[in-house]
mmJSON file of the N, C-alpha and C atoms, coordinates in Angstrom:
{"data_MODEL":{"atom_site":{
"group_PDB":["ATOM","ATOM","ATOM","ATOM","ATOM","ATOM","ATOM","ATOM","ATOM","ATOM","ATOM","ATOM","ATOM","ATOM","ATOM","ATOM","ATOM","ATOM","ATOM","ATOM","ATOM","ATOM","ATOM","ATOM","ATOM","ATOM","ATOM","ATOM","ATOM","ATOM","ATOM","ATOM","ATOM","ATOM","ATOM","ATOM","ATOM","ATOM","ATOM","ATOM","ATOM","ATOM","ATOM","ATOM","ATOM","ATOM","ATOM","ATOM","ATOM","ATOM","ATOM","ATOM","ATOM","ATOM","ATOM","ATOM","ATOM","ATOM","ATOM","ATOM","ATOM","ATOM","ATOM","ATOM","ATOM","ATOM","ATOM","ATOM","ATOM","ATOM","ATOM","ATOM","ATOM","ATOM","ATOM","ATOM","ATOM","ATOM","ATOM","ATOM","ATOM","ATOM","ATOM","ATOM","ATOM","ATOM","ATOM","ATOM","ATOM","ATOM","ATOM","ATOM","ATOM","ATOM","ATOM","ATOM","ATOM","ATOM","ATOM","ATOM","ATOM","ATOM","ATOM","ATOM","ATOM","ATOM","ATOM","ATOM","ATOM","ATOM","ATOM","ATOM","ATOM","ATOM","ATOM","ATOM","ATOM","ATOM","ATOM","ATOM","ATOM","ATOM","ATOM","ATOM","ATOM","ATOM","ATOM","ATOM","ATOM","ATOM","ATOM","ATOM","ATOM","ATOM","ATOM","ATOM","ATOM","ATOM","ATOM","ATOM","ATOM","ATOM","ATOM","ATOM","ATOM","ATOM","ATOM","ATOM","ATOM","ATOM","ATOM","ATOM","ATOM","ATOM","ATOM","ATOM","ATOM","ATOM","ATOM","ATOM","ATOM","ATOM","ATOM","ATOM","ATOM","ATOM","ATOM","ATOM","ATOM","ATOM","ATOM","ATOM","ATOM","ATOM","ATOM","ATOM","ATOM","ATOM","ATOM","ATOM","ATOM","ATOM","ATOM","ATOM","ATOM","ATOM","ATOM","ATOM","ATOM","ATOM","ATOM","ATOM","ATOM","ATOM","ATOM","ATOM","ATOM","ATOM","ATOM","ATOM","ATOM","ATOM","ATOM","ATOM","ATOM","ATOM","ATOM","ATOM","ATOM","ATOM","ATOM","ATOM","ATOM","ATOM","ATOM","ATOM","ATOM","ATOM","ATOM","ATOM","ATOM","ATOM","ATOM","ATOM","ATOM","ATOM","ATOM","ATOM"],
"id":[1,2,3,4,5,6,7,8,9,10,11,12,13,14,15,16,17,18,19,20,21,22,23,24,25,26,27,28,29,30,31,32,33,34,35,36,37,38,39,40,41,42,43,44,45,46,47,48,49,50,51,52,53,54,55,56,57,58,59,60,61,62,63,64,65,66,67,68,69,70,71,72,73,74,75,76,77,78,79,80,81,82,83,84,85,86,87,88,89,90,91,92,93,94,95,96,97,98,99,100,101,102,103,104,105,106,107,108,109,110,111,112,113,114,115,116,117,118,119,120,121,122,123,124,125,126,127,128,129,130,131,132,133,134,135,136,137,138,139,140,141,142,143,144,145,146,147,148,149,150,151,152,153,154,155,156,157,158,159,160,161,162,163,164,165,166,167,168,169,170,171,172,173,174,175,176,177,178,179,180,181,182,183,184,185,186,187,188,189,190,191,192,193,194,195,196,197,198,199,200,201,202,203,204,205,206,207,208,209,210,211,212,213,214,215,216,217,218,219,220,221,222,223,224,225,226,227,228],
"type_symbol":["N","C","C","N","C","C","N","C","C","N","C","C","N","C","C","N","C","C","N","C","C","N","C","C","N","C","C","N","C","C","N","C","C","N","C","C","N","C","C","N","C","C","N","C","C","N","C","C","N","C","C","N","C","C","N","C","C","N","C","C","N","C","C","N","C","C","N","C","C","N","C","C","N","C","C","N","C","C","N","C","C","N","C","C","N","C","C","N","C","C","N","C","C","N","C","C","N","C","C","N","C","C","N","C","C","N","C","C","N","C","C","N","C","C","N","C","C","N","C","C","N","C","C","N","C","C","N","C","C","N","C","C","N","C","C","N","C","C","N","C","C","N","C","C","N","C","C","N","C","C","N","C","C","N","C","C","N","C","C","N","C","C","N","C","C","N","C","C","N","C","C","N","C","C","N","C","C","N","C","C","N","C","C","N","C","C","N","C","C","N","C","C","N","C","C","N","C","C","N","C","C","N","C","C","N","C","C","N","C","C","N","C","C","N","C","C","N","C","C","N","C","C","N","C","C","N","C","C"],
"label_atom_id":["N","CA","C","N","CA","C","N","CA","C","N","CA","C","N","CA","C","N","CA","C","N","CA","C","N","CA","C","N","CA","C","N","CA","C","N","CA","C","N","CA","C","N","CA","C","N","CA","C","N","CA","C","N","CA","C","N","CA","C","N","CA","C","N","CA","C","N","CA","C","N","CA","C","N","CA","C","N","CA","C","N","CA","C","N","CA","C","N","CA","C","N","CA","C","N","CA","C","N","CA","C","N","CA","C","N","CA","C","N","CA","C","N","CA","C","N","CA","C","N","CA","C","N","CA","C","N","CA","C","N","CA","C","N","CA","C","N","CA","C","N","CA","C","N","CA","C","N","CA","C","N","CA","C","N","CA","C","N","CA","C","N","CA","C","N","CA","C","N","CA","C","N","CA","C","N","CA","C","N","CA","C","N","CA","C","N","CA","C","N","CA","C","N","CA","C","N","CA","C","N","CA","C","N","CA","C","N","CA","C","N","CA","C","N","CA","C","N","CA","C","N","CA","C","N","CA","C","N","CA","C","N","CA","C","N","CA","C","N","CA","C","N","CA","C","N","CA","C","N","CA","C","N","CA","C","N","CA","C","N","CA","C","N","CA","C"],
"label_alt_id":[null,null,null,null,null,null,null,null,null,null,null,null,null,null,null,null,null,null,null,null,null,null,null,null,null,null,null,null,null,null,null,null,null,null,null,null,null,null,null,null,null,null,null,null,null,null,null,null,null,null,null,null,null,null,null,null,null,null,null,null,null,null,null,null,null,null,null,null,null,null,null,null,null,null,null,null,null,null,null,null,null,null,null,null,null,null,null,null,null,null,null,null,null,null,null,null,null,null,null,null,null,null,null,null,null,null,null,null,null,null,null,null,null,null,null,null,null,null,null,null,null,null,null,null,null,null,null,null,null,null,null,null,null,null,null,null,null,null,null,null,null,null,null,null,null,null,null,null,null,null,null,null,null,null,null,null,null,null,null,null,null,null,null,null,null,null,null,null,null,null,null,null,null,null,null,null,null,null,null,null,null,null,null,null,null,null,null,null,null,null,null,null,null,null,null,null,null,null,null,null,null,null,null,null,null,null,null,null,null,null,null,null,null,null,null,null,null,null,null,null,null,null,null,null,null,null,null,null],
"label_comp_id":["UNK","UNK","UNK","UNK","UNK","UNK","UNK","UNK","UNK","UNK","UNK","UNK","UNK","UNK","UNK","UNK","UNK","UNK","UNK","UNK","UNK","UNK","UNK","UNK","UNK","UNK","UNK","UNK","UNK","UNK","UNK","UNK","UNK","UNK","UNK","UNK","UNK","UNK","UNK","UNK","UNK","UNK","UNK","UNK","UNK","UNK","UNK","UNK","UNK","UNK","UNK","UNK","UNK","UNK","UNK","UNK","UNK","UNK","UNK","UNK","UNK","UNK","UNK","UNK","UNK","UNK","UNK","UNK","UNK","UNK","UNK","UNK","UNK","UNK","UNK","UNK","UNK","UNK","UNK","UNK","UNK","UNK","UNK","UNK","UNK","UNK","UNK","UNK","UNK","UNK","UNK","UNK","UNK","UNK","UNK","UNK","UNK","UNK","UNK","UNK","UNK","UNK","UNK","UNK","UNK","UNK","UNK","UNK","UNK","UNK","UNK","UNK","UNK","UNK","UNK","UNK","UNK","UNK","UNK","UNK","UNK","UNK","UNK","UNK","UNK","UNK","UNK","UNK","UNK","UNK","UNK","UNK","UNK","UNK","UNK","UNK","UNK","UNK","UNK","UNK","UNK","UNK","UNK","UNK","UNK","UNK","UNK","UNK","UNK","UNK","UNK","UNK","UNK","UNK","UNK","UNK","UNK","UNK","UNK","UNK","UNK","UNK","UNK","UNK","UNK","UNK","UNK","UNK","UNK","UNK","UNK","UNK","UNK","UNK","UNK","UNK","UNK","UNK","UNK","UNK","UNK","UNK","UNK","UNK","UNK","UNK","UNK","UNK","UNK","UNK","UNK","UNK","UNK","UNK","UNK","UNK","UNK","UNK","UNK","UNK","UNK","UNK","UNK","UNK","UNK","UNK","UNK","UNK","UNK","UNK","UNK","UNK","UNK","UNK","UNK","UNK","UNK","UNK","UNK","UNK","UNK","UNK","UNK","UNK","UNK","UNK","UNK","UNK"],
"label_asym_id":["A","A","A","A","A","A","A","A","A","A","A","A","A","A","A","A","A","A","A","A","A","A","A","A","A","A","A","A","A","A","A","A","A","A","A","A","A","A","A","A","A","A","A","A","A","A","A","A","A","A","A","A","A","A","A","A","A","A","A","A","A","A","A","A","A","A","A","A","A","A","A","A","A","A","A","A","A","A","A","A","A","A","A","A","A","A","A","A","A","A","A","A","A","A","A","A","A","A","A","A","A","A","A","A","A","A","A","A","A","A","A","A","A","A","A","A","A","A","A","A","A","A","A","A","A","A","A","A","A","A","A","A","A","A","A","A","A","A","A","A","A","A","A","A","A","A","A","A","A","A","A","A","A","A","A","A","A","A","A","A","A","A","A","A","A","A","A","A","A","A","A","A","A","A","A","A","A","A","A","A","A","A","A","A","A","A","A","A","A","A","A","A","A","A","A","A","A","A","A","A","A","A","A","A","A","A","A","A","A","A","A","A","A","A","A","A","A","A","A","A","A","A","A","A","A","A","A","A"],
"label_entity_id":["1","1","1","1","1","1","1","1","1","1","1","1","1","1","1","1","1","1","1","1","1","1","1","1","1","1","1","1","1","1","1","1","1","1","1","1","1","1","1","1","1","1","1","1","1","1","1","1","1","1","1","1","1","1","1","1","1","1","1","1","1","1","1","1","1","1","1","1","1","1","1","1","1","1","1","1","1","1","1","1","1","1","1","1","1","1","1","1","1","1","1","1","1","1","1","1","1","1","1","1","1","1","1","1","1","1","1","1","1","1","1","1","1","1","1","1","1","1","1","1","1","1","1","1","1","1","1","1","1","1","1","1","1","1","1","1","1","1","1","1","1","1","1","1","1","1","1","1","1","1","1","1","1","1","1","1","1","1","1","1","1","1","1","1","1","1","1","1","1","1","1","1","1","1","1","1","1","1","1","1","1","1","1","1","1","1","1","1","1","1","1","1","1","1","1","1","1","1","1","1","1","1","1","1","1","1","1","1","1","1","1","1","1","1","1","1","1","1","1","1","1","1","1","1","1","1","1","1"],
"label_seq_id":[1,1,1,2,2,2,3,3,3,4,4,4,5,5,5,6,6,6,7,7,7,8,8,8,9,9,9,10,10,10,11,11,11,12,12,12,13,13,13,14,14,14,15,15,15,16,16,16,17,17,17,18,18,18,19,19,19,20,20,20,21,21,21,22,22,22,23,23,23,24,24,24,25,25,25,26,26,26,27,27,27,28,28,28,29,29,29,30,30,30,31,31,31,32,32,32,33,33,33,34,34,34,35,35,35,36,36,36,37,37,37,38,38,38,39,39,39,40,40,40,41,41,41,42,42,42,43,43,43,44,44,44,45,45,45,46,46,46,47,47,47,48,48,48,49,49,49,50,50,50,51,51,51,52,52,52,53,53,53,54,54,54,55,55,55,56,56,56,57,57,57,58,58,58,59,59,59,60,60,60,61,61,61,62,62,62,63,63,63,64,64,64,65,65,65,66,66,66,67,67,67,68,68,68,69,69,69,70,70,70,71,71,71,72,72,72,73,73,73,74,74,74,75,75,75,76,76,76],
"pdbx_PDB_ins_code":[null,null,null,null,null,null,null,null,null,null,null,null,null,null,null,null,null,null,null,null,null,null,null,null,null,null,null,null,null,null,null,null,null,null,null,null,null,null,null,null,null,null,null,null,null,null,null,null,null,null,null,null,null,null,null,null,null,null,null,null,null,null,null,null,null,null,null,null,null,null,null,null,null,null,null,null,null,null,null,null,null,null,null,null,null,null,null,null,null,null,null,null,null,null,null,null,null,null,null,null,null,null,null,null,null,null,null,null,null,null,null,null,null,null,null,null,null,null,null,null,null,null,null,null,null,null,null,null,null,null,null,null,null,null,null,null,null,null,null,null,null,null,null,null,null,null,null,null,null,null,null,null,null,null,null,null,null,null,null,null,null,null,null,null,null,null,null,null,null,null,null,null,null,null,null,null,null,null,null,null,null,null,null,null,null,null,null,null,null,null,null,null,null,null,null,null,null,null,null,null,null,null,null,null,null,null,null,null,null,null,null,null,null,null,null,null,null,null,null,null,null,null,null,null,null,null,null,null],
"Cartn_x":[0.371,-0.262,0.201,0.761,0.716,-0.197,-0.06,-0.898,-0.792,-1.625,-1.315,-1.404,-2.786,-2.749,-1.832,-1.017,-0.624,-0.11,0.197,0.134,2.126,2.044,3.507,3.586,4.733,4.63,6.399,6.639,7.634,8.513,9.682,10.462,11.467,11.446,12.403,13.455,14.773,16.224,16.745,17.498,17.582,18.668,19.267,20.37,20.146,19.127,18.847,19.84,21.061,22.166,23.181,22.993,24.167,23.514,23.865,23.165,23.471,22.069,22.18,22.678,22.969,23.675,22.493,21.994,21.406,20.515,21.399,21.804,20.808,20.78,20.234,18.937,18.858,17.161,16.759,16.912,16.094,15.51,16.795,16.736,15.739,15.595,14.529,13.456,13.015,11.769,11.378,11.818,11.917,11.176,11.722,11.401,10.258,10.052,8.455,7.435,7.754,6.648,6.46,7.366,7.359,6.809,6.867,5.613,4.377,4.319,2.831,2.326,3.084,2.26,2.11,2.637,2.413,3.787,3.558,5.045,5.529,6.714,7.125,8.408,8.396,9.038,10.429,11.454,12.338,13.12,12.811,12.742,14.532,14.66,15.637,16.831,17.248,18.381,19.5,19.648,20.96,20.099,20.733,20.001,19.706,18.292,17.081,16.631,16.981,15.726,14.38,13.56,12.305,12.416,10.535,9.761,7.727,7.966,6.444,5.906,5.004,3.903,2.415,1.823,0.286,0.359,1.367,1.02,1.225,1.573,2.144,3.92,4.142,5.664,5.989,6.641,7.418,9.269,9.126,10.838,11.108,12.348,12.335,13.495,13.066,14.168,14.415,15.954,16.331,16.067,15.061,14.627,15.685,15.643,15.463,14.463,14.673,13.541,13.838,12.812,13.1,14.315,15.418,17.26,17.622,16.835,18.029,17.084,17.979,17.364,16.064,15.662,14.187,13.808,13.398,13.36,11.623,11.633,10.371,10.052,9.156,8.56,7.374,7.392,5.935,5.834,4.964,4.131,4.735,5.576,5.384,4.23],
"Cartn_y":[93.569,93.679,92.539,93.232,91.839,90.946,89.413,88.591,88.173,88.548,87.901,86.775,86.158,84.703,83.337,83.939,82.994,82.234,80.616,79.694,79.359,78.775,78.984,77.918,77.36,76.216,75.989,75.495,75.312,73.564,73.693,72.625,72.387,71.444,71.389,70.766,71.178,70.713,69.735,68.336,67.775,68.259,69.252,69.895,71.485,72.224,73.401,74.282,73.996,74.693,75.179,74.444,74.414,75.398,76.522,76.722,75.762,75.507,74.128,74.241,73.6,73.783,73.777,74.132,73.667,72.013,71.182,69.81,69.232,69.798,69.441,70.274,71.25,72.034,70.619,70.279,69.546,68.342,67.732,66.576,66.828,67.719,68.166,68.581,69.021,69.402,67.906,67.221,65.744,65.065,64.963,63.934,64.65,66.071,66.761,65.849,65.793,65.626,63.871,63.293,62.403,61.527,62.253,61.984,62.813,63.333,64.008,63.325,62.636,62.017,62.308,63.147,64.475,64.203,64.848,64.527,66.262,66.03,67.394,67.288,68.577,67.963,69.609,69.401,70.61,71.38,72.235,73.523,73.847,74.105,74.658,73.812,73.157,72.489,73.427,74.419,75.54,76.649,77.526,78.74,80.1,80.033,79.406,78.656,77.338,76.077,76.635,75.813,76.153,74.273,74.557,73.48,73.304,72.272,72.596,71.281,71.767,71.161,71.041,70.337,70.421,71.494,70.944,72.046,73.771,74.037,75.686,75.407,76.62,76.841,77.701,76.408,77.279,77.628,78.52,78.802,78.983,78.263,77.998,78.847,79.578,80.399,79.953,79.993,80.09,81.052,80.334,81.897,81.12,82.394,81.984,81.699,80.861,80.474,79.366,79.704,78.659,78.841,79.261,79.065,78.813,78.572,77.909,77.823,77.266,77.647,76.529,77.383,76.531,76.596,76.605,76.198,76.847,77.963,78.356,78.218,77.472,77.556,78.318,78.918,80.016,79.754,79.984,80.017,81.094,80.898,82.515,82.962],
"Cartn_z":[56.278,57.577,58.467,59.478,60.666,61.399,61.196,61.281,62.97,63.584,65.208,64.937,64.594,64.864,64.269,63.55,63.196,64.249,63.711,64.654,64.562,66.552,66.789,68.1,67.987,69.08,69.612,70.487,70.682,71.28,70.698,70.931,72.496,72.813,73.606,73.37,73.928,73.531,74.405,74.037,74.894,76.149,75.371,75.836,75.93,76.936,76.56,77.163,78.008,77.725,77.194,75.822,74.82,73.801,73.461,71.7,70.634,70.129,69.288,67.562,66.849,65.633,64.613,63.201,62.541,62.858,62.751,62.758,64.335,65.042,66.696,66.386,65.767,66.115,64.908,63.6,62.728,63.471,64.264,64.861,65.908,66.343,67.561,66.677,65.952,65.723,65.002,64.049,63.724,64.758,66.16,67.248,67.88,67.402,68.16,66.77,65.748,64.537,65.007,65.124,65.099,66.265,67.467,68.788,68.581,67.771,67.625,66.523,65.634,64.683,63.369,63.236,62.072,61.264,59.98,59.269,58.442,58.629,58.621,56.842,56.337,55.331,55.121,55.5,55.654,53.799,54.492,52.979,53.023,54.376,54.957,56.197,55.756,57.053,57.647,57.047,57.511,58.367,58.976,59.916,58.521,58.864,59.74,59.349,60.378,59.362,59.495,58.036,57.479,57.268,57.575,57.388,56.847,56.045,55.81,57.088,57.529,58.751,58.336,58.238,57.628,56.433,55.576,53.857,54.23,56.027,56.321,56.189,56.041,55.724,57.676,58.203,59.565,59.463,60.46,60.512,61.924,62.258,63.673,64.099,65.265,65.959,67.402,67.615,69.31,69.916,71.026,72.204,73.263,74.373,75.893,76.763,77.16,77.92,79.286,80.509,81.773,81.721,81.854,82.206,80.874,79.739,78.689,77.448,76.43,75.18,74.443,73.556,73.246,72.066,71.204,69.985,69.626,69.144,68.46,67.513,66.776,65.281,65.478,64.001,63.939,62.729,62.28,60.86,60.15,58.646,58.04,57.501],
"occupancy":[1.0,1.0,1.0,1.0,1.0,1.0,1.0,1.0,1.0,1.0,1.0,1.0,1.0,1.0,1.0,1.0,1.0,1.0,1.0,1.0,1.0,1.0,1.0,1.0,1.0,1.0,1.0,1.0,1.0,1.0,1.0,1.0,1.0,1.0,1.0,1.0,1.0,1.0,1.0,1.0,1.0,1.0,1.0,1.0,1.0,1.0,1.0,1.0,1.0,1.0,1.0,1.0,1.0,1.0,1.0,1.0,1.0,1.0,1.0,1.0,1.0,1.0,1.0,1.0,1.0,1.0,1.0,1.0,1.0,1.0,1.0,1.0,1.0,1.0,1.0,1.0,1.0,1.0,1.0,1.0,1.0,1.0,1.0,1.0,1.0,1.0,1.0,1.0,1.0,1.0,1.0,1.0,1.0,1.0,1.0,1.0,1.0,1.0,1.0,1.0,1.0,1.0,1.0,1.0,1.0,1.0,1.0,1.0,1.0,1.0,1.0,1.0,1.0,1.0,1.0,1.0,1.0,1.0,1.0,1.0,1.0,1.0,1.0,1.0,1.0,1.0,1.0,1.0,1.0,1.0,1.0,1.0,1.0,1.0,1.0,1.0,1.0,1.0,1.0,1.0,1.0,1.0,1.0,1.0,1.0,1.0,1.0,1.0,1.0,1.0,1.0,1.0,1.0,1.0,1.0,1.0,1.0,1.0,1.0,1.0,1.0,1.0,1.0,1.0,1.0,1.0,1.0,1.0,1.0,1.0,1.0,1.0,1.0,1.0,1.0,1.0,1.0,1.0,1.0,1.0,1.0,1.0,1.0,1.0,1.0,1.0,1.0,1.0,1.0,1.0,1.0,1.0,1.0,1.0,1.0,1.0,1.0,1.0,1.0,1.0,1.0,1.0,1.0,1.0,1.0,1.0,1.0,1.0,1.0,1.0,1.0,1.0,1.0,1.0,1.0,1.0,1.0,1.0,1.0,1.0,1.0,1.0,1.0,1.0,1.0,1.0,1.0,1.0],
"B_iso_or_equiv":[0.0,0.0,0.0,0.0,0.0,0.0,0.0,0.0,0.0,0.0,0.0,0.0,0.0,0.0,0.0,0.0,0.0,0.0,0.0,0.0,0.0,0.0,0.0,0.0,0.0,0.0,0.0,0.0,0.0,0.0,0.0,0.0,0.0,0.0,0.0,0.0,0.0,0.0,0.0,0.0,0.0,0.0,0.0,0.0,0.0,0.0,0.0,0.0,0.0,0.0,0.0,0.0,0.0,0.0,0.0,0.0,0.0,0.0,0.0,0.0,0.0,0.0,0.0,0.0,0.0,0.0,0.0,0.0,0.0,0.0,0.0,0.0,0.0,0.0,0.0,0.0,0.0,0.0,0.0,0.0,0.0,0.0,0.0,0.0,0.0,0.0,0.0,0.0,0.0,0.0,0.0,0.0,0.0,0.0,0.0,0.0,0.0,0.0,0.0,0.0,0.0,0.0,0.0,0.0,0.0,0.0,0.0,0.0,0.0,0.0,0.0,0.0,0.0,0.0,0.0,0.0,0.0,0.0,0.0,0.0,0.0,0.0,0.0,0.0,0.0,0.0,0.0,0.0,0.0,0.0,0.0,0.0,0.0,0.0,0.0,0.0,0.0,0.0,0.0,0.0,0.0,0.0,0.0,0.0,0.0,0.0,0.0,0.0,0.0,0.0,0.0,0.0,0.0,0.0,0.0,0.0,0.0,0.0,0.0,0.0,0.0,0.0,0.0,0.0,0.0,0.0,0.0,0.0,0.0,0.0,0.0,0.0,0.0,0.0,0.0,0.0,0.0,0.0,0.0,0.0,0.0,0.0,0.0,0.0,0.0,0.0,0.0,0.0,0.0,0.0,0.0,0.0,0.0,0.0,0.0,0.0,0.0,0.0,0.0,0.0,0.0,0.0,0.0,0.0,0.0,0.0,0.0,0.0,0.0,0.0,0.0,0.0,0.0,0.0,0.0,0.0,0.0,0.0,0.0,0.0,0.0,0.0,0.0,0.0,0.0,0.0,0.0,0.0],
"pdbx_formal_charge":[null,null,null,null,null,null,null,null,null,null,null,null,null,null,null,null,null,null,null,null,null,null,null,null,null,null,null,null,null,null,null,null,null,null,null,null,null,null,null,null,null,null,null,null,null,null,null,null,null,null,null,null,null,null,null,null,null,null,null,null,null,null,null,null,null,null,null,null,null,null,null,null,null,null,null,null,null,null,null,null,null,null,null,null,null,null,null,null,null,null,null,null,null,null,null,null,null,null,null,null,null,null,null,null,null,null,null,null,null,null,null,null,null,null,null,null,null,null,null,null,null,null,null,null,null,null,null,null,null,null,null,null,null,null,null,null,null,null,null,null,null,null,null,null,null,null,null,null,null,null,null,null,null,null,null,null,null,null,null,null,null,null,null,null,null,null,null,null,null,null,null,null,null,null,null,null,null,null,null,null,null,null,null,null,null,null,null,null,null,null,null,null,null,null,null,null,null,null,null,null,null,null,null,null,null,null,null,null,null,null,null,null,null,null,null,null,null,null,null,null,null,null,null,null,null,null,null,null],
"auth_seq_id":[1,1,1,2,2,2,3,3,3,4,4,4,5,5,5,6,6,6,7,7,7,8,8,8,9,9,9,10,10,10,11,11,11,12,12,12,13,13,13,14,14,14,15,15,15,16,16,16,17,17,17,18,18,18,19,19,19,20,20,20,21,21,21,22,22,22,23,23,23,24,24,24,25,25,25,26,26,26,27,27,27,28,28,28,29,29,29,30,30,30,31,31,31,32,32,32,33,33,33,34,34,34,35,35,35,36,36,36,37,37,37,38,38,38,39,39,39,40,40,40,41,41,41,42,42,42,43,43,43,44,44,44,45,45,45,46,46,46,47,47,47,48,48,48,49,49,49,50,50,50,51,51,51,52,52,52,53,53,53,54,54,54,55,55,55,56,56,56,57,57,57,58,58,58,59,59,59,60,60,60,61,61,61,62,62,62,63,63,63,64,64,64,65,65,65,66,66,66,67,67,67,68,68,68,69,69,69,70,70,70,71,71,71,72,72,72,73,73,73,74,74,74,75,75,75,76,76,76],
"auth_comp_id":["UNK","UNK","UNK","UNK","UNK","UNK","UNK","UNK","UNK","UNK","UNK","UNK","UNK","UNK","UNK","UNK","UNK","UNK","UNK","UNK","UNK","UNK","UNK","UNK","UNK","UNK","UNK","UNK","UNK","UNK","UNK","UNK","UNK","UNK","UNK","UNK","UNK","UNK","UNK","UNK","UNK","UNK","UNK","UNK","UNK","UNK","UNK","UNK","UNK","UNK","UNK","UNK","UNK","UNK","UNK","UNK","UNK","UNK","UNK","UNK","UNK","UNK","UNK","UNK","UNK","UNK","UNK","UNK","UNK","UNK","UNK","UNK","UNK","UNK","UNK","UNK","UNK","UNK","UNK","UNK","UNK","UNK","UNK","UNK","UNK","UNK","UNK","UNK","UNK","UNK","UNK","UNK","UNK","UNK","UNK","UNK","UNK","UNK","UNK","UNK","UNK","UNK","UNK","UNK","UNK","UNK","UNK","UNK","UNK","UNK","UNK","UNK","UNK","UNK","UNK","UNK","UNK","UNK","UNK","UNK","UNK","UNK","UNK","UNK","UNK","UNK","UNK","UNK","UNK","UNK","UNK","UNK","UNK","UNK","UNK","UNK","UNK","UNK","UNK","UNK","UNK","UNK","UNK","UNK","UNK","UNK","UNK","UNK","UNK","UNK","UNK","UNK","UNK","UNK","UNK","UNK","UNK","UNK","UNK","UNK","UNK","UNK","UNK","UNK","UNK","UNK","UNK","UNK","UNK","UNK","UNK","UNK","UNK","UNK","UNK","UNK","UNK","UNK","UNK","UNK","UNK","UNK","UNK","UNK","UNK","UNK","UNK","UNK","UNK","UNK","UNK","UNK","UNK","UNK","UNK","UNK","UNK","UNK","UNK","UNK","UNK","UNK","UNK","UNK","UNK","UNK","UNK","UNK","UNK","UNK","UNK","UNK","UNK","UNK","UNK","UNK","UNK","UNK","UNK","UNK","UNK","UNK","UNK","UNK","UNK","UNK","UNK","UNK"],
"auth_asym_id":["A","A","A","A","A","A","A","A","A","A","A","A","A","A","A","A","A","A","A","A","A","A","A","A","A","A","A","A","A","A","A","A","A","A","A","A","A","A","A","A","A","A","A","A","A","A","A","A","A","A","A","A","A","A","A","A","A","A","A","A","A","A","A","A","A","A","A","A","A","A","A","A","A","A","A","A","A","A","A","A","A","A","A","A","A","A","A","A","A","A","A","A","A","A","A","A","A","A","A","A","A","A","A","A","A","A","A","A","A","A","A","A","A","A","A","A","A","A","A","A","A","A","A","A","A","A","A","A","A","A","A","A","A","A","A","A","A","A","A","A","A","A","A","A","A","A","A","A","A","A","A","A","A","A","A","A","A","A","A","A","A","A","A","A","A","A","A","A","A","A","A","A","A","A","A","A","A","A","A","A","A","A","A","A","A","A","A","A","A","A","A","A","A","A","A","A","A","A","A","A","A","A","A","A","A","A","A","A","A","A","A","A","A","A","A","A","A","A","A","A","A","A","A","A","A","A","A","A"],
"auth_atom_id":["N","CA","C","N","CA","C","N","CA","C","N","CA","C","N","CA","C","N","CA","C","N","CA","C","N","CA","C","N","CA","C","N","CA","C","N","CA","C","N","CA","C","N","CA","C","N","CA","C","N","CA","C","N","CA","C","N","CA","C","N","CA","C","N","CA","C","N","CA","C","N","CA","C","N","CA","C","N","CA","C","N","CA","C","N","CA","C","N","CA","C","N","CA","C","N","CA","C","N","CA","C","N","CA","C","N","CA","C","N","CA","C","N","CA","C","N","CA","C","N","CA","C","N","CA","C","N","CA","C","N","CA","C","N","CA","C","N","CA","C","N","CA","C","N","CA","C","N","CA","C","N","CA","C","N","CA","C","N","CA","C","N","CA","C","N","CA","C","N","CA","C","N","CA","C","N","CA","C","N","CA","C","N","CA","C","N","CA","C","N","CA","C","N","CA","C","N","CA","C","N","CA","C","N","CA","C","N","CA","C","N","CA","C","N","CA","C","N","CA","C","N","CA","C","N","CA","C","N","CA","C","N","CA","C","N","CA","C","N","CA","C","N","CA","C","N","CA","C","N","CA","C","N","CA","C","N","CA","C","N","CA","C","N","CA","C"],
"pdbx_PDB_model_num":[1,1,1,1,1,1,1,1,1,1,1,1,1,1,1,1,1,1,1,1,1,1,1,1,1,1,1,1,1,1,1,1,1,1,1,1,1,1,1,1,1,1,1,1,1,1,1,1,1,1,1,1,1,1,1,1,1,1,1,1,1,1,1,1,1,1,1,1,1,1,1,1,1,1,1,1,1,1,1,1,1,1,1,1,1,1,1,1,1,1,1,1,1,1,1,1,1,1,1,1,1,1,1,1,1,1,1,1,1,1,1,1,1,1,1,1,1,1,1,1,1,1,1,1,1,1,1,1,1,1,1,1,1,1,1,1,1,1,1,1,1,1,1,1,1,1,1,1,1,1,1,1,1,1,1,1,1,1,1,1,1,1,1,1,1,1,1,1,1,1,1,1,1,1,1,1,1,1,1,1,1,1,1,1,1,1,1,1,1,1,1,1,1,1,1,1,1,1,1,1,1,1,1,1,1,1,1,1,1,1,1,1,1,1,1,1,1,1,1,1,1,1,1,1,1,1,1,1]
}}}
């Protein structure tokens, strides 16, 4: 069954015109955990990176978004 609520947040790129490599989304979601305070621990460094966040397992995808690209994590 599909879960609406699951929980989903997004990154910003310092570079949201470039599509980013493996290597630039970690480093970006890294510098989101790391101003929020929170510690993040990666399952996955290759596409699609995966990460555990508060003991949940996320996987982060490139959207479009505002002119340029953005970095979605969602909960699996």
């Amino acid at each position: 069954m599909f879960d609406v609520f699951k929980k989903s947040f997004l990154v910003d790129l310092d570079d949201s015109l470039t599509y980013p490599s493996a290597q630039i989304i970690c480093n970006a979601i890294e510098k989101y955990c790391v101003g929020s305070k929170e510690k993040c621990h990666f399952v996955s460094t290759e596409k699609p990176v995966t990460f555990y966040l508060k003991d949940k397992l996320f996987s982060a995808k490139i959207i479009m978004a505002r002119g340029g690209y953005i970095i979605n994590c969602r909960e699996d």
